[in-house]
C-alpha positions in Angstrom: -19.0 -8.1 8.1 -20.6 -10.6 10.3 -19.5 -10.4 14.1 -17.6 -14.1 13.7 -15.1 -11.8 11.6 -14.5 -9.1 13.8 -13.6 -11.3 16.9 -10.9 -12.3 14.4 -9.2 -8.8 14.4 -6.9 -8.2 17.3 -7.1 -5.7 19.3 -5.6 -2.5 18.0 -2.6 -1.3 19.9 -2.6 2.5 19.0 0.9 3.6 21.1 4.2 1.8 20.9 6.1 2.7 24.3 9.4 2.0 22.7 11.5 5.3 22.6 12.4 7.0 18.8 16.2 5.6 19.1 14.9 2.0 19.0 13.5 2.3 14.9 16.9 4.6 14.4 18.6 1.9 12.6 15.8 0.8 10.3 15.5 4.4 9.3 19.4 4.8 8.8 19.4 1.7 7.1 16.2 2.5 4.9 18.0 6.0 3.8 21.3 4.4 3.1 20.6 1.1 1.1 17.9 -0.5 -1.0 16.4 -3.8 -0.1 18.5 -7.0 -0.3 18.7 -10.7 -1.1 15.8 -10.8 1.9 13.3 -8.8 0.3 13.8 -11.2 -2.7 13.7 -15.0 -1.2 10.6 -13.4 0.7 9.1 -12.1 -2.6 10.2 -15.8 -4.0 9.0 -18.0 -1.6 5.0 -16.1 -0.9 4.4 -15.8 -4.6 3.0 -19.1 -5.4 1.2 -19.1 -2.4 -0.7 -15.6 -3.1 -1.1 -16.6 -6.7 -1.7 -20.6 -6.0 -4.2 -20.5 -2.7 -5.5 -16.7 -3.1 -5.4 -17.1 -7.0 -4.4 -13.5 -6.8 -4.4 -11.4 -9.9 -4.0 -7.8 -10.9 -5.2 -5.6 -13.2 -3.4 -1.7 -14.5 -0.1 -2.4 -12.9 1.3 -1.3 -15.9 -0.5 2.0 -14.4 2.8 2.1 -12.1 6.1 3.8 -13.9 8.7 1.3 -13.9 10.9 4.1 -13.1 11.1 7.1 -11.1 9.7 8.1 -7.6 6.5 6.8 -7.0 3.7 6.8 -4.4 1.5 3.4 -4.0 -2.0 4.4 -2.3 -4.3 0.9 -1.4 -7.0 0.2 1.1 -5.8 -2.0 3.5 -7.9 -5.1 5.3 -4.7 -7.2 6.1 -1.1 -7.9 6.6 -1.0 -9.2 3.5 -1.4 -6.9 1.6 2.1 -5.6 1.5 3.1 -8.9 0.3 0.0 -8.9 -2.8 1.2 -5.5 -3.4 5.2 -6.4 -4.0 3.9 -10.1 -5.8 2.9 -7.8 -9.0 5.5 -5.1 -8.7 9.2 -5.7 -10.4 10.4 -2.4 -8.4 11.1 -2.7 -5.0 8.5 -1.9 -2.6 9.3 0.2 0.7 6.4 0.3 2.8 5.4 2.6 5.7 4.3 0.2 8.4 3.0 0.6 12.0 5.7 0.3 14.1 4.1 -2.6 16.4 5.4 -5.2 13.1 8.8 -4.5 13.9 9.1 -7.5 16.4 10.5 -11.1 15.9 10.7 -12.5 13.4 9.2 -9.5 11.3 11.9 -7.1 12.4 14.9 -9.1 10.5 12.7 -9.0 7.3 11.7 -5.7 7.6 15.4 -4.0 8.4 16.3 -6.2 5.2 13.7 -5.5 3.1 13.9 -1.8 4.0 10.5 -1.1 5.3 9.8 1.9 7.1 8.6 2.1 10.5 6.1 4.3 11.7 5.8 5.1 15.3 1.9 4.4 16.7 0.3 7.1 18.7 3.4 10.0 17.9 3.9 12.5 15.0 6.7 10.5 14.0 8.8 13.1 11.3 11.4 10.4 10.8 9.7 8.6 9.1 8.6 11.2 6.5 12.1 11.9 6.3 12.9 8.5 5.1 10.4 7.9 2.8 10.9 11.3 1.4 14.5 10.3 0.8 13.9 6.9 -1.0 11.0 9.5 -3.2 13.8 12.0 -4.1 16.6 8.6 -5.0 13.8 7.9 -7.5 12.2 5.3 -4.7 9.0 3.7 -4.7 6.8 4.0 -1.5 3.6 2.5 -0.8 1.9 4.2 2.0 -2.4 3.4 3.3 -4.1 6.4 3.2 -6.5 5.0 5.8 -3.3 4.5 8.0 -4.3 1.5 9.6 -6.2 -1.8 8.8 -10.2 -0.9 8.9 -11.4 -2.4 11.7 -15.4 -2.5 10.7 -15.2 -4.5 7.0 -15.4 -1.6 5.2 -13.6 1.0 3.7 -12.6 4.5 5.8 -15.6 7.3 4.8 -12.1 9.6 5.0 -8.1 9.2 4.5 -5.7 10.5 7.4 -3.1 13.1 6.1 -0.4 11.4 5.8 -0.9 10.6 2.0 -1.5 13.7 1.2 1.7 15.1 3.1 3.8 12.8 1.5 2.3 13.6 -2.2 2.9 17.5 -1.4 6.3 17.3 -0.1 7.6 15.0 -2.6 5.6 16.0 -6.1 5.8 12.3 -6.7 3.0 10.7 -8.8 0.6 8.7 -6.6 -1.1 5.4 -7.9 -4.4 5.0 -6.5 -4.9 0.8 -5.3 -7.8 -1.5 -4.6 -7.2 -4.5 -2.5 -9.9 -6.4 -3.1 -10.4 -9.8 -1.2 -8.2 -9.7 1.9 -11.0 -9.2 4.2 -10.7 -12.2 5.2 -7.2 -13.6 4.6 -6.9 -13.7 8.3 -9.1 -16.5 8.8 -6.7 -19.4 7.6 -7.6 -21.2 10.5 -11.2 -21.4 9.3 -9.4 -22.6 5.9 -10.8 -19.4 4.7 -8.6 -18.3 1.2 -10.5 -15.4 -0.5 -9.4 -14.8 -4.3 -7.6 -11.4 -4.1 -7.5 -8.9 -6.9 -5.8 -5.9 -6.9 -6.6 -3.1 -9.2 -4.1 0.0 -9.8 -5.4 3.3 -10.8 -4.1 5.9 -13.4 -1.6 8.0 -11.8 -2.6 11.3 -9.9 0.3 13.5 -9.6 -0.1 17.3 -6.9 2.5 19.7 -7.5 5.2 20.6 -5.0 3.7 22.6 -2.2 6.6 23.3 0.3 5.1 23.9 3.5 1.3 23.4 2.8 -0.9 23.1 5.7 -2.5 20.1 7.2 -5.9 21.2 5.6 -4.1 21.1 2.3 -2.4 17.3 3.2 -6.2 16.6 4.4 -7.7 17.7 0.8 -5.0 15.8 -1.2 -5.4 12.7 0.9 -9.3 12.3 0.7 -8.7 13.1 -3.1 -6.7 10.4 -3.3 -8.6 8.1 -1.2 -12.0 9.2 -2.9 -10.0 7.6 -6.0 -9.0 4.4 -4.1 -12.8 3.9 -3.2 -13.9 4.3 -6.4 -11.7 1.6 -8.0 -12.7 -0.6 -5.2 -16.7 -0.3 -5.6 -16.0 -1.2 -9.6 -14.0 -4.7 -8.4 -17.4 -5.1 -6.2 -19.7 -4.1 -8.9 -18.2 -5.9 -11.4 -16.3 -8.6 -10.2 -12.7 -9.6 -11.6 -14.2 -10.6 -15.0 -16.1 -7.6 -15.4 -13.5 -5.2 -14.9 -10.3 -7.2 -16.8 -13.3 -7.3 -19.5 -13.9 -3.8 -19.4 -10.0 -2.9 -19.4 -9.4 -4.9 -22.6 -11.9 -3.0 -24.1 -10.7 0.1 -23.6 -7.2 -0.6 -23.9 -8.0 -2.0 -28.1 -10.3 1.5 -28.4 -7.2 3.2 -26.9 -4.9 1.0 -29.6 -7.4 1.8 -32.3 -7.5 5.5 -31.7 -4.0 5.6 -31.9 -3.5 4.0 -35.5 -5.9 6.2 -37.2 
């Protein structure tokens, strides 16, 4: 990524100072009630602008059950891309997000639209809790394996453990995502719109492992990652043609198979 790109990024912050009881609402309101009317004028009002001035597309979402708990695993480049995520998803989405978002405006959304706070710089076990909750309700969670926005242009080389924790502790299939495209959706003031494509991944699912180690979270998570990465390099390979292209082809071999 070219170095007028990375002046664009911010600064990461990587410790909020605010205390636990602060983000104790959002998780007691997260645990007790699903998203409301919020989560859907926001999902109304940003989807013709992500499909209009991104013309963002997806590919596989049928990959995601339209029931049942659910883990969503994507790269992550940019704030956006909990919004491209929820565009092409008819469940509701409850994200894990750094805990820096939840300031005005964002916080009134995010309490509404039950997204899940997670505390910068601290082992923050609440917010497990929660989205292990919303997993066992029959909740869908979408979580970054890389934990944070990469701040080079490229993808992570490794996952953090927190994917891989929440896979184990809640036996949940996880969809491995590419965002591809976001890069640089932070440079609307250069009137810079990339196209975005996302690409969902057949669903991994790890047994149940009460009490596995954080060697164990560490395998699962770079297993899961090592899948994100892969889906990613064939939407830069290939290109949104190449791969919709190559789905349809295998989906009428699939349909073929099936009738004889």
């Amino acid at each position: 990524m070219a170095d007028q790109d990375l002046t664009q990024i911010k600064a990461q912050v990587y410790k909020d100072p605010r205390p636990a009881s602060y983000f104790d609402r959002y998780h007691a309101r997260g645990r007790r009630r699903k998203p409301d009317w919020v989560y859907g004028i926001v999902r109304l009002v940003l989807t013709p602008y992500l499909l209009i001035v991104h013309r963002a597309r997806c590919i596989g979402s049928d990959h995601v059950p339209l029931e049942g708990p659910v883990i969503v695993a994507p790269n992550h480049f940019s704030f956006l891309d909990h919004f491209f995520v929820a565009v092409f998803l008819r469940r509701y989405v409850r994200f894990m997000a750094k805990s820096q978002l939840f300031a005005f405006p964002l916080k009134f959304i995010f309490l509404h639209g039950g997204v899940i706070p997670v505390r910068r710089g601290q082992r923050d076990e609440e917010a497990f809790v929660t989205a292990e909750q919303i997993l066992r309700e029959g909740g869908l969670v979408t979580i970054y394996p890389e934990a944070g926005r990469s701040r080079t242009g490229k993808l992570s080389e490794h996952a953090k453990p927190g994917v891989g924790r929440l896979a184990l502790d809640s036996g949940a299939p996880v969809v491995p995502t590419a965002i591809h495209g976001t890069l640089k959706a932070r440079n609307w003031k250069r009137l810079q719109f990339p196209k975005v494509t996302l690409l969902f991944g057949e669903p991994v699912t790890f047994p149940a492992e009460e009490g596995a180690s954080r060697e164990r979270h560490q395998e699962v998570a770079d297993e899961i990652f090592a899948r994100v990465r892969e889906l990613y390099a064939e939407l830069d390979r290939e290109g949104r043609k190449g791969v919709v292209k190559r789905d349809r082809l295998q989906r009428r071999a699939a349909r073929r198979a099936a009738t004889t």
